[in-house]
C-alpha positions in Angstrom: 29.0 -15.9 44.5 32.3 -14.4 43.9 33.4 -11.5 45.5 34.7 -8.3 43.8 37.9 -6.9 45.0 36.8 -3.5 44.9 33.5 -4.3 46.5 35.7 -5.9 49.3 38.3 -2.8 49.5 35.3 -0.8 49.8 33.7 -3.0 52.7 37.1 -3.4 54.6 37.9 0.6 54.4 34.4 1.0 55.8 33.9 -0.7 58.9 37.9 -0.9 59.5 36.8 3.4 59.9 33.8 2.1 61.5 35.4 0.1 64.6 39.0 1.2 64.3 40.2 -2.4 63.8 42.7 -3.8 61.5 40.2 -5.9 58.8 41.1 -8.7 56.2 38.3 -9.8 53.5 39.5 -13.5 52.2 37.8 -15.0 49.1 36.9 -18.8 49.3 40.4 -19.7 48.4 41.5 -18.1 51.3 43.7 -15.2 49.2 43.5 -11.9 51.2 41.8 -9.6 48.4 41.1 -6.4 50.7 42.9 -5.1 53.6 43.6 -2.2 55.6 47.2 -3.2 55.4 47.9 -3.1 51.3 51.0 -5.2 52.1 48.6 -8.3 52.9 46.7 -8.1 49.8 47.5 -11.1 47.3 48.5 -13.1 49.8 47.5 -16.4 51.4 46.0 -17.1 54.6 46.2 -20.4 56.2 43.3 -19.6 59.0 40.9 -18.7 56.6 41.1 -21.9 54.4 40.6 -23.9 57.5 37.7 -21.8 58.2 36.2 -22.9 54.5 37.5 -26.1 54.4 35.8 -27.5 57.6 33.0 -24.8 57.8 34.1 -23.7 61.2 31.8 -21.1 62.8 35.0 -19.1 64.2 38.5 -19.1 64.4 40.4 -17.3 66.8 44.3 -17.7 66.1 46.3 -16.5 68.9 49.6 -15.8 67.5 51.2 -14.7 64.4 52.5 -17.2 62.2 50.0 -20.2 64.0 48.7 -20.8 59.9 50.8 -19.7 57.1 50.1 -16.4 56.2 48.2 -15.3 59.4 48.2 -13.0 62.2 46.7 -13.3 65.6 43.1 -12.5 65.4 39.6 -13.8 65.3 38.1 -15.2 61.2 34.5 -15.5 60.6 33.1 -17.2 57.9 30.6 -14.7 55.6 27.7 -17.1 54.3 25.6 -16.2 51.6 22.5 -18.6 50.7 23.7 -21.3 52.8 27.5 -21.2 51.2 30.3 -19.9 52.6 31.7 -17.3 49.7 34.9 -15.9 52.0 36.1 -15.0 55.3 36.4 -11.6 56.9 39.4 -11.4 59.8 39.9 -8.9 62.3 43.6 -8.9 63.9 44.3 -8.0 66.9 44.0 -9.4 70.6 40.6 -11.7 71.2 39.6 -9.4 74.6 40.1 -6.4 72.3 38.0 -7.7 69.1 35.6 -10.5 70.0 32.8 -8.2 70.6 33.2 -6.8 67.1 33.0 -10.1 65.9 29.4 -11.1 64.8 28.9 -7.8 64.1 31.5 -7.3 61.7 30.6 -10.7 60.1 27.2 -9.4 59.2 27.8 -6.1 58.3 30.1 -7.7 56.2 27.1 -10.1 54.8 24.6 -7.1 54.4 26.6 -5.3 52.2 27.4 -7.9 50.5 24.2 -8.8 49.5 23.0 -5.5 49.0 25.7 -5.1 46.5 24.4 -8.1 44.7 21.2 -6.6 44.6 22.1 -3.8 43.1 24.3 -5.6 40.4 21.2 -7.8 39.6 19.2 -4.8 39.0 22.1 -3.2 36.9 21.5 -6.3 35.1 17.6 -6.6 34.7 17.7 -2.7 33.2 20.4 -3.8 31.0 18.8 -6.6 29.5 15.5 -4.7 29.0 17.5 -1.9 27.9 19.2 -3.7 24.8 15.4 -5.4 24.0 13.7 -1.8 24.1 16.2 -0.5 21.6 15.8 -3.6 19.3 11.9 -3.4 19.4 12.2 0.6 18.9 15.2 0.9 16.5 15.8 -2.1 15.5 15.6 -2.8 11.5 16.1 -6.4 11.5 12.9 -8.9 10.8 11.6 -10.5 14.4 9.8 -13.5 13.7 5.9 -13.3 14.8 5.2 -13.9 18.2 8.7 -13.4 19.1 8.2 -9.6 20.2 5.5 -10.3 22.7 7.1 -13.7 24.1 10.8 -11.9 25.2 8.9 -8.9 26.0 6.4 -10.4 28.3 9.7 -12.8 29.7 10.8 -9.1 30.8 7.4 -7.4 32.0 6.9 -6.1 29.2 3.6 -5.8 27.0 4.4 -4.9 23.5 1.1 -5.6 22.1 -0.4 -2.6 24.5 -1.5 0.4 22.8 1.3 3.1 23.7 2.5 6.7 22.1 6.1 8.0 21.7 7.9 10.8 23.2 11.6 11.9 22.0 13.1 14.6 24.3 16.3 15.4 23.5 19.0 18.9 24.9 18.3 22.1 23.5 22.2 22.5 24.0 25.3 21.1 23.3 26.4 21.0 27.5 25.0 17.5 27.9 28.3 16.7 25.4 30.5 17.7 28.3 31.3 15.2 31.6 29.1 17.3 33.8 26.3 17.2 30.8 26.3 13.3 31.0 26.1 12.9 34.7 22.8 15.2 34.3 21.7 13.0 31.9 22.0 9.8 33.7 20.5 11.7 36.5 17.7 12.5 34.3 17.1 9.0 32.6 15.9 7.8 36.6 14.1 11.4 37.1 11.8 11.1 34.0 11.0 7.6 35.2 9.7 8.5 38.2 7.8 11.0 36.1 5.7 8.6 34.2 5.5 6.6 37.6 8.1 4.0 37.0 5.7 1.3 36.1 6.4 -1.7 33.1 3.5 0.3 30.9 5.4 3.6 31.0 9.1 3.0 29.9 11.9 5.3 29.2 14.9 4.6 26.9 18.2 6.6 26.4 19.8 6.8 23.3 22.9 8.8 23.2 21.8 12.0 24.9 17.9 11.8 23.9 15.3 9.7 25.6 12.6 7.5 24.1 9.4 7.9 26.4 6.9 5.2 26.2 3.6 5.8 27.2 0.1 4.0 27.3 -1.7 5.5 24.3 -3.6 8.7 25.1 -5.1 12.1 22.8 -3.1 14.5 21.4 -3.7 17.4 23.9 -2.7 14.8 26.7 0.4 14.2 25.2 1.3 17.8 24.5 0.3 18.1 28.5 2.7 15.3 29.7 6.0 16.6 26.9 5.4 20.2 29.2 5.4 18.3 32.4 8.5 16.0 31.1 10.1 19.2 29.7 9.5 21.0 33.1 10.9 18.2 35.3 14.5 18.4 33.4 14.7 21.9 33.8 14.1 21.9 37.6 15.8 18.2 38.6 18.6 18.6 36.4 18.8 21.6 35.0 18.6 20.9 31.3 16.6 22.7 28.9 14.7 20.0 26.4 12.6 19.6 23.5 9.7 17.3 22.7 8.7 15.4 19.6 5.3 13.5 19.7 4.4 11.2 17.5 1.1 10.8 15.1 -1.3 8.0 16.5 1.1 5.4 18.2 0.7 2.0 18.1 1.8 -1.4 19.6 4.7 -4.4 18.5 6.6 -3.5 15.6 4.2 0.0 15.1 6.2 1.5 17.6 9.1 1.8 14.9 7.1 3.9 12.8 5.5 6.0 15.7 9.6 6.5 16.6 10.1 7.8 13.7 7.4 10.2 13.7 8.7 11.2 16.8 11.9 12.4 15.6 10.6 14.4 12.6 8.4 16.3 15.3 11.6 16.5 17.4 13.5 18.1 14.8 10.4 20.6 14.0 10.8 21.7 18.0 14.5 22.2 17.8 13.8 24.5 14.9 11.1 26.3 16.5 11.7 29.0 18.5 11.9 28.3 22.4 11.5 24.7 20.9 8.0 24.1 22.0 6.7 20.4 22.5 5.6 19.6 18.7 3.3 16.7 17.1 4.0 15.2 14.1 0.2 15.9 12.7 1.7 19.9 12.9 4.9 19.8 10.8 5.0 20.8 7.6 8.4 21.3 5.8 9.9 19.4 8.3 8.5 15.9 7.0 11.2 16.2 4.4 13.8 18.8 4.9 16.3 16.3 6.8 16.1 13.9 3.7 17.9 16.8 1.7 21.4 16.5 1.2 23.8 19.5 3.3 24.8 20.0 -0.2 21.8 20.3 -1.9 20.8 22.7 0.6 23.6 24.8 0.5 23.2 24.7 -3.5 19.7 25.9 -3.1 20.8 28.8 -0.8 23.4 30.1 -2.8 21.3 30.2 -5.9 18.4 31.9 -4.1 21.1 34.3 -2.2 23.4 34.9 -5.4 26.1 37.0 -4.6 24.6 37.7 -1.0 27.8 37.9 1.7 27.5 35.6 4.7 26.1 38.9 6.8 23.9 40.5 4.3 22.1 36.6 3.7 21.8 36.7 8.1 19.9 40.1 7.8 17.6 39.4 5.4 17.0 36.3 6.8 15.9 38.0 10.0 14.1 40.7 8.0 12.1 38.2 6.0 11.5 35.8 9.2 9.8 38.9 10.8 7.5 39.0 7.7 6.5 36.0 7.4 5.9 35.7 11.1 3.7 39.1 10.5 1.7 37.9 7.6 3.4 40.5 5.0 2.3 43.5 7.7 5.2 46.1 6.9 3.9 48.2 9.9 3.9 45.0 12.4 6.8 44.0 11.0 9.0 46.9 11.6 7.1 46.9 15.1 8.9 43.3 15.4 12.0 45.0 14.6 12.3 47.7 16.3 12.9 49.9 13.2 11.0 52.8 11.2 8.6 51.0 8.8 10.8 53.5 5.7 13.7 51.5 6.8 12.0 48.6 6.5 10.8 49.1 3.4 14.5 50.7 2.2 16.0 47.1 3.3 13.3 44.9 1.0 14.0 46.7 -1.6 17.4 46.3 -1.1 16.8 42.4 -0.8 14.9 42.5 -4.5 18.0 44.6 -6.1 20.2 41.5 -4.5 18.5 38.8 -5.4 16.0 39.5 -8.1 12.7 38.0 -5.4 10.1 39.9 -4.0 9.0 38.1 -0.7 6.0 39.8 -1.2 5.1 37.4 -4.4 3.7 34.1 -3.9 7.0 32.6 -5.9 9.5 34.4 -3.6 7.9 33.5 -0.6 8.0 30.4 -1.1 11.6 30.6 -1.9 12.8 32.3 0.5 10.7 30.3 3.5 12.6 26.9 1.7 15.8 29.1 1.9 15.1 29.6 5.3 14.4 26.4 6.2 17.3 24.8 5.1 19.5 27.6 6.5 18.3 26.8 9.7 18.8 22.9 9.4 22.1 23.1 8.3 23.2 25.2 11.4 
């Protein structure tokens, strides 16, 4: 095992704070990588390679200069599986430091190892990290059997029956430093969520996260997006939306039920308080991202001809408020919050401008596409 300088800075600063000792952490070539006196660092210490070289239990050197590069103090060799990976030295006089001894030695081991722990698990989540975003967005052709035989080498069971949720910020502030660190924060709280278990998995892509769920109904999904959705907002303070997918599915399925995911996603970031949506309830939003900004905008200034940037954002909200009223001018102007005359003054306005009457089966139509696309392009 080789031992990371900073990991060994960190260790040394640590318990040197700990027992008020000067402390030297030696790798198994005997170079002094951490100390609490910077001016030993990078140097060589002749006690501690006699330490590794022979395997002594101990070393107690009782004056400076006694092996090239040392200090009077006592060396202990730091074992790890049987091996000796360094040496940890503590100077000073031996009545004054041999009772810090042992304990320093395994201190030094425990942390050690823990930090080895940790880096192992770092690694495990990396590798299944890079393997869940091959079998969820990857496009390449795996050949048969090959799925199930690196997932199962992982924990993993591709071929069980599982549904998709994409949650994603309702904001922009997860694009700041702060935003991130809730996000990572997040990525281990929505785990625990789902119970943290090999069926249940969650995957981060860029600021949205891929949940992973044994395959249940559609109210049960719409149930556990809330409960997701609700766990952000209290452990980390960040406001998400939900896309659920249409029926699921298991190996290379999950692709597809990813991508029915998003659409749905999109749909609740349009929606207003962007509600947890399923893909078997969107409508224009099946197809409105596979049209062109430019199209889009082409369609809006055709249907808005000679409209000003705040004339098109007031009709927009006028005819959003009819649509959502079924046509009602009295709920409508309820909605609002103006005289239903008014109202009616402002639609005919909107028919002098543009030549549509939303209140034709032609112009609404238009206008709800108009509206659409307005609303994906912001």
């Amino acid at each position: 095992m080789h031992i990371s300088k900073t990991i060994a800075m960190r260790i040394v600063t640590e318990l040197g704070a700990i027992i008020d000792q000067r402390i030297n952490l030696m790798d198994e070539s005997g170079t002094i990588i951490a100390s609490t006196d910077p001016s030993r660092i990078g140097t060589l210490h002749g006690g501690a390679q006699k330490v590794v070289r022979e395997r002594l239990p101990e070393l107690f050197i009782a004056a400076d200069g006694e092996y090239p590069g040392s200090r009077a103090g006592l060396n202990l060799p730091i074992e790890m599986d049987g091996k000796i990976i360094g040496v940890v030295g503590i100077t000073g006089e031996y009545a004054a430091i041999e009772k810090h001894g042992l304990v320093i030695k395994k201190m030094t081991e425990i942390l050690l190892l823990d930090n080895l722990l940790k880096e192992r698990k770092r690694l495990e989540r990396s590798i299944q990290a890079r393997f869940l975003q091959e079998w969820i967005f990857g496009g390449g052709e795996i050949p048969d059997g090959a799925l199930e035989r690196r997932g199962l080498a992982l924990g993993i069971n591709v071929m069980l029956p599982r549904r998709v949720i994409l949650l994603s910020p309702v904001d922009r502030s997860a694009d700041t430093s702060e935003g991130q660190q809730r996000l990572e924060h997040l990525e281990q709280e929505l785990c625990g969520a789902l119970g943290g278990g090999k069926d249940s998995l969650v995957v981060a892509s860029g600021s949205k996260f891929v949940c992973l769920v044994p395959s249940r109904r559609d109210d049960q999904m719409l149930h556990l997006a809330t409960r997701l959705c609700g766990v952000a907002a209290e452990s980390s303070h960040v406001p998400l939306a939900a896309g659920i997918d249409g029926e699921g599915g298991c190996g290379p399925a999950i692709r597809t039920a990813y991508l029915q995911a998003e659409k749905a996603l999109r749909a609740s970031l349009a929606r207003e308080g962007c509600p947890p949506m399923l893909y078997r309830d969107i409508d224009l939003e099946l197809f409105i991202h596979e049209i062109s900004p430019a199209l889009k905008r082409e369609f809006l200034d055709k249907v808005f001809s000679g409209c000003t940037a705040g004339e098109v954002e007031d009709f927009c909200l006028l005819l959003k408020a009819l649509f959502t009223c079924n046509g009602s001018i009295q709920a409508a102007s309820s909605h609002l919050f103006i005289h239903k005359n008014t109202l009616q003054y402002k639609i005919n306005k909107l028919i002098q401008r543009t030549g549509l009457d939303p209140r034709t089966s032609e112009g609404t139509a238009l206008y709800y596409l108009a509206i659409a696309f307005r609303e994906s392009l912001e």
